[in-house]
ZAMARGU-4260 file (C-alpha; in steps of 0.2 Angstrom, whole numbers, plus 5000, padded with zeros to 4 digits):
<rodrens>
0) 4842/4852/4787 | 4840/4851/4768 | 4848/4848/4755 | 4844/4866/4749 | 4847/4872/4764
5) 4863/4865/4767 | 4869/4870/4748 | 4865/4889/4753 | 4874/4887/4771 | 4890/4881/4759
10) 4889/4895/4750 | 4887/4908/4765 | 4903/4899/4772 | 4914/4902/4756 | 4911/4916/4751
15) 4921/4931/4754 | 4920/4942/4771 | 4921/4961/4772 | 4937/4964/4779 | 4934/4975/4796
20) 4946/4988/4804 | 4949/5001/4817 | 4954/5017/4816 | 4967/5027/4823 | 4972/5045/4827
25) 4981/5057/4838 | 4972/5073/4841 | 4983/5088/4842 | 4980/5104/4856 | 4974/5116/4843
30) 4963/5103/4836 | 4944/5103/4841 | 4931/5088/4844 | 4923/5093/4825 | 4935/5092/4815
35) 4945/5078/4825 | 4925/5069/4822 | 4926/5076/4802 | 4945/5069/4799 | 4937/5052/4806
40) 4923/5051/4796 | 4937/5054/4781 | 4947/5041/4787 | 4930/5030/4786 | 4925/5033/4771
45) 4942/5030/4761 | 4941/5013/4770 | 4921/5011/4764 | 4929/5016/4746 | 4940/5001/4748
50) 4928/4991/4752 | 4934/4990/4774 | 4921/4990/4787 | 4925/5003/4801 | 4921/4994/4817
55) 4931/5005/4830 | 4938/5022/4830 | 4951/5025/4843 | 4959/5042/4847 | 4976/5049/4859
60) 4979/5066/4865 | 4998/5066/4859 | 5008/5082/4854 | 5020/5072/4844 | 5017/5052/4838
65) 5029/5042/4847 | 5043/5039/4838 | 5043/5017/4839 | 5023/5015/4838 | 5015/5031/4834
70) 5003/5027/4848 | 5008/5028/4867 | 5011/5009/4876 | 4993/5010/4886 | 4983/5014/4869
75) 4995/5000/4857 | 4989/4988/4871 | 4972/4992/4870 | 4971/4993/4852 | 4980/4976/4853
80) 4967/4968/4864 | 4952/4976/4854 | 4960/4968/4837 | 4963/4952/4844 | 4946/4949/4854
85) 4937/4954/4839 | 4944/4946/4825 | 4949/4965/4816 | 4959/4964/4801 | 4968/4978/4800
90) 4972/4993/4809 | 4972/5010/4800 | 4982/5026/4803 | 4975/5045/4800 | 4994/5051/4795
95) 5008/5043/4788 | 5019/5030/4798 | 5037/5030/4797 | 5045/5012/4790 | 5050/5006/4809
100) 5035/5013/4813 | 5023/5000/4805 | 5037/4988/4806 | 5035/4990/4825 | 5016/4990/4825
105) 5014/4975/4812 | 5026/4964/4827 | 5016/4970/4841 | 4996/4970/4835 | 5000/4954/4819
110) 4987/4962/4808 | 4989/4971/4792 | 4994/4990/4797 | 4992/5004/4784 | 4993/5023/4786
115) 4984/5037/4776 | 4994/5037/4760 | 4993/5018/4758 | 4974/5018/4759 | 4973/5032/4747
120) 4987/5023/4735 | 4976/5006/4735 | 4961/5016/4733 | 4971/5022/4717 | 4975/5008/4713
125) 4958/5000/4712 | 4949/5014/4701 | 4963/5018/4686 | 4957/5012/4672 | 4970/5019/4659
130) 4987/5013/4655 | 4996/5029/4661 | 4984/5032/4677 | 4989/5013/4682 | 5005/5014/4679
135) 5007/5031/4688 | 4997/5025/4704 | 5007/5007/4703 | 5024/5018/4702 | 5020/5026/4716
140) 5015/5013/4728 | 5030/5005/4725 | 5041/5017/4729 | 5030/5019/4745 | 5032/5003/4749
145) 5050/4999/4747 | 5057/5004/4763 | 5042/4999/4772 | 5043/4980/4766 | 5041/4968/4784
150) 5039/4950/4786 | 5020/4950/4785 | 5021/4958/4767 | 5035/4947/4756 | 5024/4946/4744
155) 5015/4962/4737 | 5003/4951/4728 | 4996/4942/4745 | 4995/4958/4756 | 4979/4954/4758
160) 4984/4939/4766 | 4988/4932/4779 | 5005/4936/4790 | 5018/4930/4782 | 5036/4918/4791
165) 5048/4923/4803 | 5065/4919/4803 | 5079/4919/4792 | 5072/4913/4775 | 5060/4928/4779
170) 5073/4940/4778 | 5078/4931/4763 | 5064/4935/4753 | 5061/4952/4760 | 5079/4958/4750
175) 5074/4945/4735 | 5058/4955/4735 | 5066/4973/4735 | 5077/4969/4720 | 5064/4963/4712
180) 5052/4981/4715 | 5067/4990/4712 | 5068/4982/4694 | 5048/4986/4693 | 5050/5004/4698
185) 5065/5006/4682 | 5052/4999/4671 | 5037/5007/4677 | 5048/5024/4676 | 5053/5019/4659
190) 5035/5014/4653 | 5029/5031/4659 | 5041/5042/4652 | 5035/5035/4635 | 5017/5037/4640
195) 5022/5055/4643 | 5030/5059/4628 | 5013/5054/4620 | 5004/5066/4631 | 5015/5080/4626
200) 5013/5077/4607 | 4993/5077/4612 | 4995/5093/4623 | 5005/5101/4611 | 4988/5098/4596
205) 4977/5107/4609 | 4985/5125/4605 | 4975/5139/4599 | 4959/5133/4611 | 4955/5138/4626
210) 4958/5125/4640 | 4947/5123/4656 | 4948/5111/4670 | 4939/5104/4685 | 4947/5105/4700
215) 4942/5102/4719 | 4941/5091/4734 | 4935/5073/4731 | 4919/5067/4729 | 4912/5087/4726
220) 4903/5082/4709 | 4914/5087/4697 | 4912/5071/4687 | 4893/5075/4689 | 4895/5093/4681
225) 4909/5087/4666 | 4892/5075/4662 | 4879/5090/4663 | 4890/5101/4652 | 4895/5088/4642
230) 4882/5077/4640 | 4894/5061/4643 | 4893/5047/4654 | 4908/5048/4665 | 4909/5036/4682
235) 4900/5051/4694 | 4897/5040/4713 | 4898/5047/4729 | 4914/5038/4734 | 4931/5047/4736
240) 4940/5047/4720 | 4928/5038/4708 | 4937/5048/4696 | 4956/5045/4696 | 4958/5045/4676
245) 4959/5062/4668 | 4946/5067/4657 | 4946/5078/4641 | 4932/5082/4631 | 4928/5098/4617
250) 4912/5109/4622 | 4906/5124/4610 | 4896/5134/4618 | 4890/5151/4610 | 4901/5146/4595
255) 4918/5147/4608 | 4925/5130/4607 | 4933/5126/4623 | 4941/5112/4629 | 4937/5103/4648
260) 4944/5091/4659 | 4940/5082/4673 | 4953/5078/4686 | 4958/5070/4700 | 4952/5077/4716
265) 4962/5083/4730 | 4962/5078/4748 | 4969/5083/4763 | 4988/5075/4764 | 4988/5068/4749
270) 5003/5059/4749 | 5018/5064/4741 | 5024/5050/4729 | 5006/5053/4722 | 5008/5070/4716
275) 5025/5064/4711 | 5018/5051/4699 | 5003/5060/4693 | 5016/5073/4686 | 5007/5072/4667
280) 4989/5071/4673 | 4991/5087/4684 | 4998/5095/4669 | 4981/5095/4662 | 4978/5107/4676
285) 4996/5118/4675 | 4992/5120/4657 | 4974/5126/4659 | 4969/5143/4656 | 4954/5142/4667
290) 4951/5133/4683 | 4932/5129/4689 | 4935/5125/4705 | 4921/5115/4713 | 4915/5114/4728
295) 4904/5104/4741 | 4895/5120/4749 | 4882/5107/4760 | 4900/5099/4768 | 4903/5108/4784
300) 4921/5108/4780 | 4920/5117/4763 | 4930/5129/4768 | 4944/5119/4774 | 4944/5108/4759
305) 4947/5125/4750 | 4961/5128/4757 | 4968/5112/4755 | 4965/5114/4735 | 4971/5130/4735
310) 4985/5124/4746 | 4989/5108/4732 | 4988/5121/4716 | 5000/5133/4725 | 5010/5117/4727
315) 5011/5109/4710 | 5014/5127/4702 | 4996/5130/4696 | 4990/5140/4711 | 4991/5158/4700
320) 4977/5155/4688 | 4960/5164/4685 | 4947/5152/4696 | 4930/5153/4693 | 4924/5144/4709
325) 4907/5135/4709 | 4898/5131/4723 | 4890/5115/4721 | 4874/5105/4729 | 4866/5120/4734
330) 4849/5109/4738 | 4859/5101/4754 | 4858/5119/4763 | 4847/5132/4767 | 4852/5151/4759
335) 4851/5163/4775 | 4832/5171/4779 | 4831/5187/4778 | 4826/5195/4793 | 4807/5196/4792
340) 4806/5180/4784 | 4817/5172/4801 | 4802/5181/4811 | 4792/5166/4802 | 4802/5152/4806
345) 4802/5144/4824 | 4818/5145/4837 | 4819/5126/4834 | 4820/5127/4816 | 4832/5140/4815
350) 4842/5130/4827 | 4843/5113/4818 | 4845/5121/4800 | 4862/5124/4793 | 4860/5141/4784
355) 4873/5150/4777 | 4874/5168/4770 | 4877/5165/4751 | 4878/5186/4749 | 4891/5184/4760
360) 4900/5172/4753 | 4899/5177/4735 | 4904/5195/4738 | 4919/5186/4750 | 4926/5176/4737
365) 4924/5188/4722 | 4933/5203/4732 | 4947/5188/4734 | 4947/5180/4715 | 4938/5196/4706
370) 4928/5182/4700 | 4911/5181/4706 | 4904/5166/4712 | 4893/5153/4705 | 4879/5144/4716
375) 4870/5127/4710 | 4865/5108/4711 | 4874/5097/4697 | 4865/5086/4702 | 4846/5092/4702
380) 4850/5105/4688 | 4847/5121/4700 | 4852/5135/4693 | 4864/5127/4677 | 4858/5142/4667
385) 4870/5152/4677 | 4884/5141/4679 | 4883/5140/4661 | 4882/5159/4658 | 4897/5161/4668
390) 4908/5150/4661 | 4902/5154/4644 | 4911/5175/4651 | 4925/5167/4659 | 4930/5157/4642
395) 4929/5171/4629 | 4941/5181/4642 | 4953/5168/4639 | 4947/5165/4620 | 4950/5185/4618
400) 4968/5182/4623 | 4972/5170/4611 | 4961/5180/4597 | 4962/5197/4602 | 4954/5203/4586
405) 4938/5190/4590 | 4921/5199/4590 | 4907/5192/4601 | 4895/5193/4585 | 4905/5187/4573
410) 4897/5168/4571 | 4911/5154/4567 | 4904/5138/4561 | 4912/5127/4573 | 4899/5116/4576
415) 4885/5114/4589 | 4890/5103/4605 | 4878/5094/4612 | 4873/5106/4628 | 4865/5119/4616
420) 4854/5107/4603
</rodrens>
C-alpha cells in the first residue's frame, strides 16, 4: 500500500460514522397498512433531519403499549438481537415513552433509546438560530428530560456517547445531574421571561398594520413562499423544520402595508413541552389577523396534516381566525380530466396517476372557511398572480377594519416593497 494510500485509509478510519437506527411502532385496529407506511416514512425522515440512518423499521399489532417496555417480550427480543447483531445505534419510538419505560428499554436493548418528542426536540435544537428559539427549544428539552434521566445518560452533553457506569456512583451522578438541570431550567425560565418581555414591547409597535402569518404542516414550503413574496433569502430545504425561528418581515402590496411571518410548522404529536416553551413565538400566530395556511396538496396525507394544524390552532387558542388556505406544489399532481379528455388518456395511465378534483376541493373548503381556495407552486412560480391577488383581498378586509374610513383608490405613499418594482 502507499503512502497515499495508506494517509486516505487514516482518514476513512477517523472520521465520523452516520449513526444508524431502527424504528419502532405499534399499529392500532382502526389503523390501516397506508397510513401506518406514511407515519414511518415520518418517523424516517425526522431521523434523516437529524442526520440518522433508518436501517430497520419494526412494527407490533398492540392495542395498548405495554406498560414496562412499550413493545411485547417476543418483539423487545427481537429488536434486541437485530441491534446487537448489527452494530444499530439507537432505537427510535413513533409515540412517546414513559420514564420507566425507556429506563426499561435502555437496561434491556444498551443502546441509545428516544421516542417521538425527543427526536423532534434534538431536531430543535439543531436548527434555532436565535437567542429566544434556543433558549425555548433548550428549556424544553430539559424539562423533558429530567424524569427520564438513566444511567447511560449522566451527562447531557455526552448523549451521544457511549453508555454510561452502573453501580452506585451512577446513581450518584444521576441526582448531581438533576440538581444541576433543575438550576438550568430556573435560569433558562428566567432568561426567557426577559426575552419575552422584549417581544411584547416589539409586538406592541406593530399596532395599526395588519398582521399575516404562515402556518401549516412541516416542510409545505412556507419558507419557499415568505421568500417569493418577500423577496428574502430565508433557509427553504426539504427537511422537517428547516425553519424553527420565527420570521417577520413588512410587504406593501397595492399601497397595503402588511406585515408577515413565517412560523414554525406543525406536526403530528408535537410534543407538549414544545408548544409550552414556544409560548411567545406562537403568539406571532394568536396575534395575527390573517392565517395563510399552507399546504402540501402533492402529499397524500394533506388532509390529515390539515387537521392536525387545524387541531394545534384550536389548541393554542388561535383556531378562530379568517384562513385563507393555499394549496401548495401544484406541479407534483394532476388536476382531474374532464370526461372527454379521460376518453384520451389510457386505463394505465389513469391508474398510476394521482389526480385529484381541485373543483372539488376549492368549492369544499370555501363552503367550510368562506374563503376560497388558492392553487399554486411556490416553488416553480405557477400561478403566484393569484396567490398574490388573493392575499392582496384577504388583507384590505383586515386593513378595512382597522381603517374603516380607507378607500381602495385613495394612494398612500408608503412605499414600494420589492414584490411590485
Amino acid at each position: 500500500m502507499s503512502k497515499f494510500s495508506r494517509k486516505l485509509q487514516k482518514l476513512h478510519d477517523t472520521a465520523p460514522k452516520q449513526e444508524t437506527a431502527v424504528l419502532v411502532t405499534l399499529i392500532r385496529q382502526q389503523q390501516s397498512d397506508q397510513e401506518i407506511d406514511e407515519h414511518l416514512e415520518e418517523l424516517a425522515f425526522l431521523a434523516e433531519t437529524l442526520g440518522v440512518k433508518t436501517v430497520y423499521r419494526f412494527t407490533q399489532r398492540m392495542e395498548k403499549p405495554d406498560i414496562r417496555t412499550f413493545v411485547g417480550k417476543g418483539k423487545l427480543e427481537e429488536i434486541q438481537a437485530y441491534v446487537e447483531h448489527f452494530g444499530v445505534d439507537m432505537v427510535i419510538f413513533d409515540d412517546d415513552l414513559s420514564p420507566s419505560q425507556m429506563r426499561n428499554l435502555e437496561n434491556e436493548i444498551k443502546v441509545k433509546i428516544y421516542d417521538r418528542s425527543l427526536l423532534i426536540l434534538d431536531i430543535f435544537l439543531q436548527r434555532a438560530q436565535t437567542a429566544q428559539a434556543k433558549t425555548q427549544v433548550e428549556l424544553a428539552r430539559y424539562q423533558y428530560l429530567l424524569p427520564r434521566l438513566t444511567r447511560m445518560w449522566t451527562h447531557l452533553e455526552r448523549q451521544r456517547g457511549g453508555t454510561g457506569t452502573r453501580g452506585g456512583a451512577g446513581e450518584k451522578e444521576i441526582e448531581t445531574d438533576k440538581r444541576d438541570i433543575r438550576n438550568k431550567i430556573s435560569l433558562l425560565k428566567e432568561k426567557l421571561s426577559e426575552i419575552e418581555k422584549q417581544g411584547i414591547t416589539q409586538r406592541k409597535a406593530r399596532k395599526g398594520i395588519v398582521r399575516v402569518a404562515l402556518v401549516g404542516y412541516t416542510n409545505v414550503g412556507k419558507s419557499t413562499l415568505m421568500n417569493l413574496i418577500t423577496k428574502t433569502d430565508i433557509l427553504a430545504e426539504n427537511k422537517l423544520f428547516a425553519t424553527v425561528d420565527s420570521t417577520v418581515r413588512k410587504v406593501v402590496l397595492d399601497h397595503i402595508p402588511f406585515l408577515l411571518s413565517d412560523t414554525v410548522g406543525f406536526i403530528r404529536k408535537l410534543p407538549t413541552h414544545l408548544i409550552e416553551s414556544f409560548k411567545s413565538t406562537l403568539d406571532e400566530i394568536r396575534e395575527a389577523d390573517l392565517l395563510v395556511h399552507v399546504v402540501d396538496i402533492s402529499h397524500h396525507a394533506f388532509e390529515d396534516h390539515i387537521a392536525v394544524v387545524t387541531q394545534t390552532l384550536n389548541e393554542i387558542k388561535a383556531g378562530d381566525k379568517p384562513v385563507l388556505l393555499v394549496f401548495n406544489k401544484i406541479d407534483l399532481v394532476q388536476q382531474m380530466p374532464t370526461e372527454e379528455e379521460s376518453m384520451h388518456i389510457s386505463e394505465h395511465e389513469l391508474q398510476e396517476t394521482r389526480y385529484l378534483d381541485f373543483k372539488a376541493l376549492a368549492d369544499a373548503y370555501e363552503k367550510k372557511n368562506g374563503i376560497k381556495p388558492v392553487f399554486m407552486a411556490a416553488a416553480s412560480g405557477e400561478n403566484v398572480e393569484g396567490f398574490r391577488e388573493a392575499l392582496i383581498a384577504e388583507v384590505k378586509k383586515q386593513h378595512r377594519k382597522i381603517y374603516p374610513h380607507y378607500l381602495e383608490d385613495e394612494v398612500v405613499d408608503w412605499g414600494k416593497s420589492e414584490l411590485e418594482q
